[in-house]
C-alpha positions in Angstrom: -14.4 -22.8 -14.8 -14.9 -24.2 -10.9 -16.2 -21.6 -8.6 -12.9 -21.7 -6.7 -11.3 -20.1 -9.5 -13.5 -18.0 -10.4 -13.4 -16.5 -7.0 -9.6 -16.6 -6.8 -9.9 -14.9 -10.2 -12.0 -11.9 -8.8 -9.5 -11.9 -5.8 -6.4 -11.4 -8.4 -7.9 -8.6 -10.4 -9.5 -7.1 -7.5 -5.8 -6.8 -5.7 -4.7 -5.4 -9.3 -7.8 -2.8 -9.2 -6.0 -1.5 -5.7 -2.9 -1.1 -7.5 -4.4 1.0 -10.6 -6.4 3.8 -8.0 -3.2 3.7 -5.2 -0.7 4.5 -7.7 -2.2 6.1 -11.0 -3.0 9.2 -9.7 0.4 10.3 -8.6 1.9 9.1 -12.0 -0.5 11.8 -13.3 0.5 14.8 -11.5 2.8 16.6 -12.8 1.0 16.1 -16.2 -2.3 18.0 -13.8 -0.2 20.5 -13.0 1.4 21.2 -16.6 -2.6 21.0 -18.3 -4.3 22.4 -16.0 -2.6 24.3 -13.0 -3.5 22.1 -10.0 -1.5 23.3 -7.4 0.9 21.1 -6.0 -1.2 21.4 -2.5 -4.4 20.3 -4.3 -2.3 17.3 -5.9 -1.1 16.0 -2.5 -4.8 16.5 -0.8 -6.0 13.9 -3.7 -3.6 11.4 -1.9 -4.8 12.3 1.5 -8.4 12.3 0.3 -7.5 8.5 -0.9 -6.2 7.1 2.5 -8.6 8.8 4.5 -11.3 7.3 2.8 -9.5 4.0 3.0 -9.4 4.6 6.7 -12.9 5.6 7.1 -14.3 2.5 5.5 -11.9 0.2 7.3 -13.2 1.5 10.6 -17.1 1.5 9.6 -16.2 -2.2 8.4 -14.4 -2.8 11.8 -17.5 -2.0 13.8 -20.8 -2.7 11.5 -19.6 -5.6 9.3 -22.5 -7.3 10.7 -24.6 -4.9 8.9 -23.3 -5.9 5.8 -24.2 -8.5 2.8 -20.6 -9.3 2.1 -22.0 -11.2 -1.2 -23.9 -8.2 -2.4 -20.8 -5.7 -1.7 -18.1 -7.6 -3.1 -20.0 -7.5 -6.1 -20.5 -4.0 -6.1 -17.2 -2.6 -5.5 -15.7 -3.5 -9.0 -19.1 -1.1 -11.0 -17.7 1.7 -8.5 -14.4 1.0 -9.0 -14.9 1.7 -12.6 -17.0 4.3 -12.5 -15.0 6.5 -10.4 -12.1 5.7 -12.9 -14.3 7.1 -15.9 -15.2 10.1 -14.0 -11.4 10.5 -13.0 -10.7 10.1 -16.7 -13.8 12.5 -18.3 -13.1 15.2 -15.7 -11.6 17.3 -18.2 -14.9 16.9 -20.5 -17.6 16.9 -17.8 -15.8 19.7 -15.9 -13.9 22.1 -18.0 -12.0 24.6 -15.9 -12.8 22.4 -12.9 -11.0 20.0 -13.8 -10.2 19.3 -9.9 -13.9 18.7 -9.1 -14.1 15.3 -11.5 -10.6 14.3 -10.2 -11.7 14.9 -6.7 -14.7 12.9 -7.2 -13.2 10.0 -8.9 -10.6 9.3 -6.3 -13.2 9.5 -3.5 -15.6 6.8 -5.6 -12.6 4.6 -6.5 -10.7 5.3 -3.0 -14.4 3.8 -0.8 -13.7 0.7 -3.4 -9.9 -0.1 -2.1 -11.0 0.6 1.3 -13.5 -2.6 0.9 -11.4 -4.7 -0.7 -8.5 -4.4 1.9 -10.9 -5.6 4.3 -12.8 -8.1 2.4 -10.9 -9.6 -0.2 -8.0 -11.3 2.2 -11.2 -12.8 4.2 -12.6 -14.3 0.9 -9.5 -15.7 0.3 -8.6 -17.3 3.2 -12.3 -18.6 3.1 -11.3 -20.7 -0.2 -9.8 -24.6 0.3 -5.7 -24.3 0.1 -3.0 -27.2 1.7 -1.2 -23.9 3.1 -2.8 -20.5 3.6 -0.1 -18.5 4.4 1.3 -18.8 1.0 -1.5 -18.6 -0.6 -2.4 -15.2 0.9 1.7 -14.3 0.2 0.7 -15.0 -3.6 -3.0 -12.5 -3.6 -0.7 -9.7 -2.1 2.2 -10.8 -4.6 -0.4 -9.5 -7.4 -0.5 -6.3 -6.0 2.9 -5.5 -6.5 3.3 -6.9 -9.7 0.2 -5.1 -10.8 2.1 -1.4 -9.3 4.9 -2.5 -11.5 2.1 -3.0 -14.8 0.5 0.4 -14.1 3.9 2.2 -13.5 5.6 0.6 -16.9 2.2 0.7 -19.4 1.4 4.7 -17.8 5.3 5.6 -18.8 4.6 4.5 -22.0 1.4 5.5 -23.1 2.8 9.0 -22.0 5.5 9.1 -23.5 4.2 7.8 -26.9 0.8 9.2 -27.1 1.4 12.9 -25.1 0.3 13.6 -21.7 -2.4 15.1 -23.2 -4.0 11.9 -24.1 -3.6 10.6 -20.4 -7.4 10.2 -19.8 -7.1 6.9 -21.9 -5.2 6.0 -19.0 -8.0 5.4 -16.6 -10.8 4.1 -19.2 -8.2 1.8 -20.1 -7.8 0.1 -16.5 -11.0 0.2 -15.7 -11.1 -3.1 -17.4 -9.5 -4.5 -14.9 -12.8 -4.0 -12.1 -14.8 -4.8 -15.0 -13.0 -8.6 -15.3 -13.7 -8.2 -11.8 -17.0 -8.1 -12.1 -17.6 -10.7 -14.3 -15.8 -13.4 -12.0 -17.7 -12.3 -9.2 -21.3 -12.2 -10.9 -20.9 -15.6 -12.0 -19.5 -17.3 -8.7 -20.7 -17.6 -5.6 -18.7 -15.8 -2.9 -18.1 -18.2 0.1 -19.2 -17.0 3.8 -16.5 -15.2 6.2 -17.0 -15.3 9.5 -18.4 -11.8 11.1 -19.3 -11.1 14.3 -22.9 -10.8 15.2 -23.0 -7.8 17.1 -21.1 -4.8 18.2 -20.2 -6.2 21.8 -18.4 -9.1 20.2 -16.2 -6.3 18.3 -15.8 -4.3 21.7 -14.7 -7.8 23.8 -12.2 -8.1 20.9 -11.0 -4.6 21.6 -9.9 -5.5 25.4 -7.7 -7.8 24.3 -3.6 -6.8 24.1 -3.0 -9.2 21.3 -5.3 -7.5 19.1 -3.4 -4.2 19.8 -0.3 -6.0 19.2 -1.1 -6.9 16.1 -2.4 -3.8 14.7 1.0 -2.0 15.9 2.9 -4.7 13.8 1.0 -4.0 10.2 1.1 -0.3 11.6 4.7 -0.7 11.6 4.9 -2.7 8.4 2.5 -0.2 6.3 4.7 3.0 7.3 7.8 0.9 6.6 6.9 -0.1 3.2 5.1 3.2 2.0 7.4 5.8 3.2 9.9 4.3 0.5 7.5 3.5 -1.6 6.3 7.4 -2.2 9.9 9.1 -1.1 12.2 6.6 -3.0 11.6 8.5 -6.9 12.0 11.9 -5.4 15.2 10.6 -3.0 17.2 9.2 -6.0 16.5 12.7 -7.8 17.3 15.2 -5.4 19.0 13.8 -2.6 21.2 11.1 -4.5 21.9 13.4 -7.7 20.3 10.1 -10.0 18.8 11.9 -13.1 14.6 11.8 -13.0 14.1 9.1 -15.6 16.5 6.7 -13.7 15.3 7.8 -10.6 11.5 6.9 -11.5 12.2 3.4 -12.7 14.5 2.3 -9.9 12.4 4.3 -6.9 9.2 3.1 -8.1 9.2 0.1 -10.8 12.4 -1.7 -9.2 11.0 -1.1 -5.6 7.6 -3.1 -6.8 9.6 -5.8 -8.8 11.0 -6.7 -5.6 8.2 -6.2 -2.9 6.7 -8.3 -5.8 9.8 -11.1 -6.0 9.7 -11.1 -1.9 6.2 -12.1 -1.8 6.3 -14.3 -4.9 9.0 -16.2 -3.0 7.4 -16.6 0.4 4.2 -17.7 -1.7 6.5 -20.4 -3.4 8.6 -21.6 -0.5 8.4 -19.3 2.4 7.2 -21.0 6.1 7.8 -19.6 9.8 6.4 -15.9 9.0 7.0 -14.8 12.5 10.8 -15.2 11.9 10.3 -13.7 7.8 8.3 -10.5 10.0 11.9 -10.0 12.3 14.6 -10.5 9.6 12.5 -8.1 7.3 12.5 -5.4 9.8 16.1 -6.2 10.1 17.0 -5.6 6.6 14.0 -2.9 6.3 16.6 -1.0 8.8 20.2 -1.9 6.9 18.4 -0.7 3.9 16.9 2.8 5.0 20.4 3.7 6.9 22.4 2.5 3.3 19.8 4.7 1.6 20.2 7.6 4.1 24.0 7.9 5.0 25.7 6.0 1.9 27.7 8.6 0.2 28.0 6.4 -3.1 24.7 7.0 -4.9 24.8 3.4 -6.2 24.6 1.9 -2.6 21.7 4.4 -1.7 19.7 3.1 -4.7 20.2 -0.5 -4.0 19.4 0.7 -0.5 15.9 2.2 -1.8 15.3 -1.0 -4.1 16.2 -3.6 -1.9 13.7 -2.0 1.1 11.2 -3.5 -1.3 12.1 -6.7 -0.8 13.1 -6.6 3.2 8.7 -4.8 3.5 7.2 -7.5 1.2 6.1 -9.6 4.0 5.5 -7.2 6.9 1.7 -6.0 6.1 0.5 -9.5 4.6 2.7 -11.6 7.1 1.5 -9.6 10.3 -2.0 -10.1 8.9 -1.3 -14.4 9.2 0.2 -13.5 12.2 -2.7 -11.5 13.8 -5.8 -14.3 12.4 -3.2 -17.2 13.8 -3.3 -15.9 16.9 -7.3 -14.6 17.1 -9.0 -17.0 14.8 -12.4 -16.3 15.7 -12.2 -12.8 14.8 -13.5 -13.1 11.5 -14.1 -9.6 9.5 -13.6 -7.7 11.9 -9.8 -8.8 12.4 -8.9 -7.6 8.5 -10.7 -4.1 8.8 -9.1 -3.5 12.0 -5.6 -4.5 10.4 -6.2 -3.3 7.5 -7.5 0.4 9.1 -3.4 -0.1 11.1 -1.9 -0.6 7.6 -3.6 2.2 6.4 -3.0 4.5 8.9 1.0 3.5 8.8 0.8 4.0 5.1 -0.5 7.3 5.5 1.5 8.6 8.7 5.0 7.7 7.5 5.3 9.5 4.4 3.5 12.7 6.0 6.3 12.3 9.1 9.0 12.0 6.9 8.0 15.3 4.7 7.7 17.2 8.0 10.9 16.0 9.3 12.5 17.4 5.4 10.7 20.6 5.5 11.6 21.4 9.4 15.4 20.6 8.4 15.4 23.0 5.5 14.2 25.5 7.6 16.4 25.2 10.6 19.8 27.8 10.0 21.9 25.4 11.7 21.0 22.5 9.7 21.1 24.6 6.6 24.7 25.5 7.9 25.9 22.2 8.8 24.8 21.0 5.1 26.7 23.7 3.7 30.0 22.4 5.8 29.1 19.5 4.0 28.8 20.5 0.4 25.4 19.5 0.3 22.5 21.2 -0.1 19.6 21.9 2.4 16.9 20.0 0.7 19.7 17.3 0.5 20.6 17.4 3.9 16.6 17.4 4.8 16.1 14.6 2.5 19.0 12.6 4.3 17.4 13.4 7.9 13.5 12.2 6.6 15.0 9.1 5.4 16.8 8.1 8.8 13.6 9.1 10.5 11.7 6.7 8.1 13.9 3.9 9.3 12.5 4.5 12.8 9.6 2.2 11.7 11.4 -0.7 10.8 13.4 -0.1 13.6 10.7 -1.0 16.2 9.4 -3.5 14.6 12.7 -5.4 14.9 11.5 -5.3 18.2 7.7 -6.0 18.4 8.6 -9.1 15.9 10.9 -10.6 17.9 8.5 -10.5 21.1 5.8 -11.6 19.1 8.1 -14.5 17.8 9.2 -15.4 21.2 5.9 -15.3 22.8 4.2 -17.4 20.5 6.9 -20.3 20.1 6.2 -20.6 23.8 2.5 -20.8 23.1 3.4 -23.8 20.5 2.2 -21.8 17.2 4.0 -23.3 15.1 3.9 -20.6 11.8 
């Protein structure tokens, strides 16, 4: 096996590592709750706890990456990786009637592992010899999805057949995923990224308007794509009236199959990202206003899938976009992005629930959802989704003067 591929390899299963810690956890909490009476404020802090470590690493990265043996971390990340998914998975065992504790501490172990490999793996990648870049890094993000939709489809199986009791198998059974991981990296030799030297070169970086640009477009694309992503099961439930089981497959699995498909297919045959960037948030839009005002529940839910496939190139295509346009901003450049994405992925959902919660609280709303035979949470729902499609929204516009601007400059992506 060639080093290249052995590398790419590592960069696969690392991308499918994100996928297990970002989306396991929530699979699992009503099955928390039902064992062991984690409260439903404790469950959503585990999610918080997750992108705010992301965060935190992304910005430390941003700054000090010059301090860092990328070689050394890189192969580090998949042992923690794994071993805050067997302390996830044993906190039952090693903490009985605190079960919280060993959940809490997994996710923060397994959260500073995602956090590095959003900011190094994309570098390591792009490092690696390929006759078009842009769809090779369309194909590592491509894994990602596909990976969400493995996790979602193997965890609602293994539940339903072996009992949620059983779910600690769950963890200790992905963990070989990080542990692949491992092996791939161990036995290749990770090819240099280009990091800035010192801290001034990351502060000259900071002046620039382009830089900020570009963070505002993942930003844009991380809120767009997540705030669907988390709210689509729940939306199909109680805002469409689309029975749980249904609502879990298509607001989750079907969403992933097609952020999946829309980033297979750029990887395949896609070219001119700036113009893929401005028709996504174009259909990003169509698709949150079908989702929130459709009064045919069948339109809402093809609404809610198809927003998969309108997002799929908005956080890896304004990533091209942002190291076309500063090449020499090596590291730094995909922990600054990837800090943007982050912060968008967290932001959005949060919005969106305050936006539901204020509605159901306001008498007039509640009124006016009564006039129309809806409920309030309905109603509340309907109002957090329109709000969500303020993100696509302005990135209709930021992509388009980002387009325009560099055709003029002659980059020709």
């Amino acid at each position: 096996m060639s080093n290249t591929l052995k590398v790419k390899l590592g960069c696969y299963t690392g991308n499918s590592s994100m996928a297990v810690v970002g989306n396991l956890a929530p699979l699992l909490f009503l099955t928390f709750r039902g064992l062991y009476g984690i409260s439903y404020s404790l469950l959503g802090l585990l999610v918080l706890v997750n992108f705010s470590t992301q965060l935190i690493i992304d910005l430390i990265f941003s700054f000090f990456s010059h301090k860092f043996n990328i070689q050394k971390t890189v192969r580090f990340m998949p042992i923690l990786t794994a071993v805050g998914l067997w302390i996830f998975a044993a906190s039952p065992f090693i903490f009985p009637g605190y079960e919280y504790t060993g959940l809490l501490i997994g996710t923060v172990l397994f959260s500073i592992t995602c956090g590095l490999s959003e900011v190094l793996l994309s570098p390591i990648f792009a490092a690696l010899p390929s006759p078009d870049p842009d769809r090779a890094m369309s194909r590592l993000h491509s894994v990602y999805a596909w990976a969400v939709v493995a996790v979602v489809g193997i965890s609602t199986v293994f539940l339903l057949v072996a009992g949620k009791e059983n779910w600690f198998w769950l963890p200790i059974f992905f963990s070989i995923i990080p542990v692949l991981t491992f092996i791939f990296y161990s036995t290749a030799e990770i090819p240099d990224t280009n990091q800035s030297e010192k801290a001034t070169g990351v502060l000259r970086l900071l002046k620039s308007r382009t830089l900020w640009a570009s963070v505002l477009a993942i930003f844009l694309g991380g809120a767009a794509e997540c705030t669907m992503a988390q709210w689509a099961s729940g939306y199909l439930e109680h805002a469409l009236g689309i029975p749980k089981v249904w609502g879990d497959i298509f607001g989750v699995a079907l969403f992933a199959v097609m952020l999946g498909l829309g980033r297979s297919l750029y990887g395949k045959f896609g070219k001119n990202i700036r113009f893929i960037l401005f028709i996504g948030a174009v259909g990003a839009t169509v698709c949150y206003l079908l989702a929130a005002l459709s009064p045919w529940p069948i339109v809402g839910l093809i609404g809610c899938g198809f927003t998969g496939f309108c997002v799929s190139m908005l956080w890896p295509g304004s990533l091209v976009v942002a190291t076309d346009r500063i090449p020499n901003g090596g590291v730094f450049i995909f922990a600054i992005m990837a800090a943007g994405g982050d912060l968008g992925a967290s932001v959005g959902p949060q919005l969106i629930g305050l936006i539901t919660d204020g509605a159901m609280a306001n008498e007039k709303l509640v009124s006016f959802a009564e006039s129309l035979s809806i409920s309030p949470d309905q109603l509340g729902m309907k109002l957090g989704m329109l709000a969500g499609m303020l993100f696509p929204l302005i990135g209709i516009f930021l992509y388009y003067n980002i387009m325009k601007t560099d055709k003029k400059k002659n980059i020709g992506k």
